[in-house]
C-alpha positions as CSV (number, residue, x, y, z in Angstrom):
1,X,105.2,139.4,75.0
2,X,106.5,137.3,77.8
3,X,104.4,137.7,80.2
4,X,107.8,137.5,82.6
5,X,109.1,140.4,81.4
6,X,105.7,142.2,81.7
7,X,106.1,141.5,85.5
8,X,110.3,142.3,85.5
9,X,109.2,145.9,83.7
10,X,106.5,146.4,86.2
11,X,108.7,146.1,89.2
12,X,111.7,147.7,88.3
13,X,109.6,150.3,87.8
14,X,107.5,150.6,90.6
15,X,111.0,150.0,92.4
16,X,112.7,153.1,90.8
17,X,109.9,155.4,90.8
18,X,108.2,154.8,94.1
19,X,111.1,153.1,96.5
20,X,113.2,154.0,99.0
21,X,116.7,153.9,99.0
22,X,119.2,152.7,101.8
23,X,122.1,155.3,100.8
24,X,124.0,156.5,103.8
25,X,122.3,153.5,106.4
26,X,124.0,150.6,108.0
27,X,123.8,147.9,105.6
28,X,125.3,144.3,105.3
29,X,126.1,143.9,102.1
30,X,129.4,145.5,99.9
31,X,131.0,145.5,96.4
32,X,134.2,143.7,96.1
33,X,136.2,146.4,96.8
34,X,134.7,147.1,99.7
35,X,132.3,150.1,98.8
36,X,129.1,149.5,100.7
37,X,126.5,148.4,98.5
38,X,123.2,150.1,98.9
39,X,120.0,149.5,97.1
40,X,116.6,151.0,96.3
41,X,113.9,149.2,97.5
42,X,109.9,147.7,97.7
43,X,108.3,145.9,100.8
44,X,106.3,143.3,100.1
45,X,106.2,142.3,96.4
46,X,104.0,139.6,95.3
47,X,103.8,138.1,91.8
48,X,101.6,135.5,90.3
49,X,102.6,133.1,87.4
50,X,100.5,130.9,86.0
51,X,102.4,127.9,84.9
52,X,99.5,126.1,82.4
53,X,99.6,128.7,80.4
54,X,103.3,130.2,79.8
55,X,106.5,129.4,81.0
56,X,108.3,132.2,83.7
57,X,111.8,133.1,81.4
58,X,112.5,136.4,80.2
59,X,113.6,137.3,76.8
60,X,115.0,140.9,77.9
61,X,118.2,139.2,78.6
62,X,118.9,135.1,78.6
63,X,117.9,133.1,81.5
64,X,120.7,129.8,81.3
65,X,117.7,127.3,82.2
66,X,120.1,124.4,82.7
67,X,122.0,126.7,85.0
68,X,119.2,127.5,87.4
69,X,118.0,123.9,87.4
70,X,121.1,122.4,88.2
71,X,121.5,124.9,91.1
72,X,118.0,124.1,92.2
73,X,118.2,120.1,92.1
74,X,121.5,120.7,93.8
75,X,119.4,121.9,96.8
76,X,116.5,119.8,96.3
77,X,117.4,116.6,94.8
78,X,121.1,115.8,96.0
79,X,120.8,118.1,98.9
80,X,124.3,119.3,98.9
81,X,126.1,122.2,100.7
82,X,129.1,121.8,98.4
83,X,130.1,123.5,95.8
84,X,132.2,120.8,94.4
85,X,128.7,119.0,93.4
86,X,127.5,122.2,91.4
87,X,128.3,122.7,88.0
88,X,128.4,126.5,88.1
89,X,130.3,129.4,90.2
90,X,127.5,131.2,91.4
91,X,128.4,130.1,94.9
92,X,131.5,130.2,95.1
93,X,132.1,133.5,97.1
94,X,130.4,132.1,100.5
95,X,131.9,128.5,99.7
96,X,135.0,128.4,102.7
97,X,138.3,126.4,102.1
98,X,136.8,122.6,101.6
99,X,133.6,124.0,99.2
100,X,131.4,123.9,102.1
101,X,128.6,126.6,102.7
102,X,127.9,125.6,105.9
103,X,124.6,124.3,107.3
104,X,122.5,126.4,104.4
105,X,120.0,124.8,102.0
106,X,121.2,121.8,100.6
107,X,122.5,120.6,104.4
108,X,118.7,121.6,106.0
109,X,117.0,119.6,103.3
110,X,119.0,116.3,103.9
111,X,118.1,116.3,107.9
112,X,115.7,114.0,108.6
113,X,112.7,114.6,111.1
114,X,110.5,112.1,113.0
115,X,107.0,112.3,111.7
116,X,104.3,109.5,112.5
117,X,104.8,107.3,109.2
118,X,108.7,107.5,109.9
119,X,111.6,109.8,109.7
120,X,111.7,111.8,106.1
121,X,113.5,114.9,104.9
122,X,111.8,117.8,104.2
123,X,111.7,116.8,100.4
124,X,110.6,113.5,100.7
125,X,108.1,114.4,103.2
126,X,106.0,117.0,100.6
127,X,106.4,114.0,97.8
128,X,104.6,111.7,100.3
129,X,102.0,114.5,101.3
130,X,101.2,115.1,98.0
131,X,100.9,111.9,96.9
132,X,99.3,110.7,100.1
133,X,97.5,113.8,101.3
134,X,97.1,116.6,98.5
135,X,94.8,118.8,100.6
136,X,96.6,119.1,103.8
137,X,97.1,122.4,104.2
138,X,100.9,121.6,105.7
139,X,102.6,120.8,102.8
140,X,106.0,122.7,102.8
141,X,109.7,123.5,103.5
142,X,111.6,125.8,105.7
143,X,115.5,126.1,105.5
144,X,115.4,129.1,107.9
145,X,116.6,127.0,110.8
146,X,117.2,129.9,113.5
147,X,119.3,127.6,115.2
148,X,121.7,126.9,112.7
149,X,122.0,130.5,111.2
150,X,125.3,131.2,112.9
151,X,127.0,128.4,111.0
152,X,125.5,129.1,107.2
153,X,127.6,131.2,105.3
154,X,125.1,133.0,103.5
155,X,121.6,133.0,104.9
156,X,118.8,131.1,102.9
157,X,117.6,134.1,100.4
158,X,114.3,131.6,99.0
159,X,114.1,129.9,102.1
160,X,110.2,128.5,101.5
161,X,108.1,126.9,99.9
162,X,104.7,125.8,100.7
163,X,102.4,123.5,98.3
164,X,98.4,123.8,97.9
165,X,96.9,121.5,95.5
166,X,93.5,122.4,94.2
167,X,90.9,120.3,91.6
168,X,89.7,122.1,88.7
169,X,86.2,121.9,87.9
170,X,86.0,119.2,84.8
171,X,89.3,117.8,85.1
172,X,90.1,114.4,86.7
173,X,93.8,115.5,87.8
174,X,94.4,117.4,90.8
175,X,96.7,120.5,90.1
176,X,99.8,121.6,91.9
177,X,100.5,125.4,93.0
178,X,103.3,126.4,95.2
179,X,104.4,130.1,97.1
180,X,108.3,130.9,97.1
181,X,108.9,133.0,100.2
182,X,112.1,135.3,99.9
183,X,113.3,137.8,102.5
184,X,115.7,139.2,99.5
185,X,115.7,139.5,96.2
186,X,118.8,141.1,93.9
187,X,116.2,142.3,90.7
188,X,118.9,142.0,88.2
189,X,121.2,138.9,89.4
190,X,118.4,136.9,90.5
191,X,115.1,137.6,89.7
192,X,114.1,135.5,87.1
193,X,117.3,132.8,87.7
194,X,114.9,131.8,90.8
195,X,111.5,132.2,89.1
196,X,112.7,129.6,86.5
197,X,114.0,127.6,89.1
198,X,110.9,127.5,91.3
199,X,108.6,126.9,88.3
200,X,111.0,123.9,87.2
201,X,110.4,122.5,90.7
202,X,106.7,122.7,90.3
203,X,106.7,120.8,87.0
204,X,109.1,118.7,88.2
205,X,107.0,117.7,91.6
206,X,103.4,117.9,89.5
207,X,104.7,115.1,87.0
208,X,105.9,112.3,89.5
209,X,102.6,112.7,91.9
210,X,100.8,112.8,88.4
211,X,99.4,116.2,89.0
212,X,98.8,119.5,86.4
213,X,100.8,122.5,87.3
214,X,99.0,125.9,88.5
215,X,100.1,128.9,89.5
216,X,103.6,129.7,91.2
217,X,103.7,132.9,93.0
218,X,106.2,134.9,94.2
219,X,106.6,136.7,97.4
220,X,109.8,139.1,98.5
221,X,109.9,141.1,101.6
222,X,112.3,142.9,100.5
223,X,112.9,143.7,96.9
224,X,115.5,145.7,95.4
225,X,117.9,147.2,92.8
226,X,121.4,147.5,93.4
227,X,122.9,151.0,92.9
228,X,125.5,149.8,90.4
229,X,122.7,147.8,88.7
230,X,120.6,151.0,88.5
231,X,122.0,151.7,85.0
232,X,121.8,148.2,83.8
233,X,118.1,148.0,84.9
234,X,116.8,150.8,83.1
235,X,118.8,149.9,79.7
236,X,117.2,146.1,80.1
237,X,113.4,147.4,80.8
238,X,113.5,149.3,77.3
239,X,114.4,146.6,75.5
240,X,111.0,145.1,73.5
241,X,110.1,141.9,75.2
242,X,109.9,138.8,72.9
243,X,107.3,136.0,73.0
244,X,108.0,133.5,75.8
245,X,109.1,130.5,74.6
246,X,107.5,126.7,74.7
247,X,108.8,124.6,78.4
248,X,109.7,120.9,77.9
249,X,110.2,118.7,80.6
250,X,111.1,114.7,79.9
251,X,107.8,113.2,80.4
252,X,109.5,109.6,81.0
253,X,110.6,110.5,84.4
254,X,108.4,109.6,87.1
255,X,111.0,109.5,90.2
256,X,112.4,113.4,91.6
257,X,115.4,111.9,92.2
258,X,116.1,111.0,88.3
259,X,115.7,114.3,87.4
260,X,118.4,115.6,85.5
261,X,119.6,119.2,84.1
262,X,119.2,117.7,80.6
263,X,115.5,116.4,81.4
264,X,114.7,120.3,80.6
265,X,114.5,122.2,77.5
266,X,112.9,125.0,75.8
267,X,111.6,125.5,72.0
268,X,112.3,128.7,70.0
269,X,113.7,130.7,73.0
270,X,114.6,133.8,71.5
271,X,116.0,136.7,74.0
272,X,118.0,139.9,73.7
273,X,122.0,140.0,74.6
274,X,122.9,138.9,78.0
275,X,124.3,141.3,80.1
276,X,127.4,140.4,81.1
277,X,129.8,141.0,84.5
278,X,127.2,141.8,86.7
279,X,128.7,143.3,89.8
280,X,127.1,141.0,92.9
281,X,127.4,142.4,96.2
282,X,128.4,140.0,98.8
């Protein structure tokens, strides 16, 4: 069993048994044609993933892993805030007239800020700490700029991540472990897509500072199931989960910034049909 769906079953359970729902409040978000969309809903979910041992895709339903990378080196490694340099239509919704999304992810991790050894962006900054100084205990990102909120046209959903590396008793390389902090997390849309994702990033970062990968984990405030995905949830989590499948990642790239949507790949990825027009609430 993949131990990713173990932990997607899990929570959509807990979530439908023992949450709360927001029927009937004032809420934000609304289906296309314009019915509010209300969820059911946990505080304060945290999930662990070790890395070294088994890759974080689900086999309930597919996981595109190319997808979710290019998305997440479209943030991290070009450090766009344009559509029109994604290869996928996940954003387009919040994207205005010129494919812009405003001053959201991408845009907050290409400003540069003064630090001692020179001005850096936030990405280049946690490359150098972790290659310069693994065990500061400040290694991380924030795109939850408050003063720059008003002109993002979607507020960051992952908006952190912060890096602690740790040495393993008996092994000569230092390993990497990361937290993804989410105020909001859509179960069934994006769940796993950011888990992937997030893990990529970890391989990804461990490989050019030469360091093993270690646990990711996983922390939403708020995490919930959309009342038009209640059905599709509950369908998915009886499905039998498969065995997870085997992570590649090129190992001739030692630069982030030559990292590719084809340096990834997975062996014997079997997974059940994909569920398909998933009504997103925007």
């Amino acid at each position: 069993m993949s131990y990713a769906d173990e932990v997607f079953i899990k929570t959509c359970k807990d979530i439908l048994e023992n949450g709360t729902s927001t029927e009937g409040q004032k809420v934000r978000p609304h289906w296309e044609d314009g019915t509010p969309a209300y969820t059911i809903k946990q505080f304060g979910v945290v999930n662990r993933y070790d890395l070294s041992r088994e890759f974080p895709i689900m086999t309930l339903r597919r996981t595109a892993l190319k997808s979710a990378t290019d998305e997440m080196l479209w943030i991290w490694q070009r450090k766009s805030n344009n559509i029109g340099d994604l290869h996928s239509h996940i954003w387009d919704e919040w994207a205005d007239e010129s494919g812009s999304i405003g001053k959201a992810y991408g845009y907050q991790m290409r400003v540069k800020h003064e630090y001692p050894e020179g001005k850096m962006d936030m990405v280049d900054r946690v490359i150098y700490d972790l290659r310069n100084n693994p065990f500061s205990r400040r290694i991380m990102t924030n795109l939850y700029v408050f003063q720059d909120l008003h002109e993002m046209n979607l507020y960051p959903c992952a908006y952190s991540m912060t890096f602690n590396v740790t040495q393993k008793e008996g092994e000569d390389r230092l390993t990497l472990n990361a937290i993804l902090n989410q105020r909001s997390q859509d179960m069934l849309a994006a769940n796993n897509w950011n888990i992937v994702q997030y893990a990529v990033l970890v391989h990804m970062l461990a490989q050019v500072c030469d360091m093993n990968v270690g646990e990711l984990v996983h922390v939403i405030a708020d995490c919930h199931i959309y009342d038009r995905h209640i059905p599709l949830i509950k369908e998915m989590i009886e499905r039998e989960p498969l065995p997870a499948p085997a992570f590649h990642l090129n190992p001739d790239v030692k630069d982030f910034y030559k990292f590719t949507a084809e340096d990834v790949w997975l062996d014997d990825y079997r997974h059940h049909e994909q569920i398909k027009n998933i009504p997103i609430a925007i």
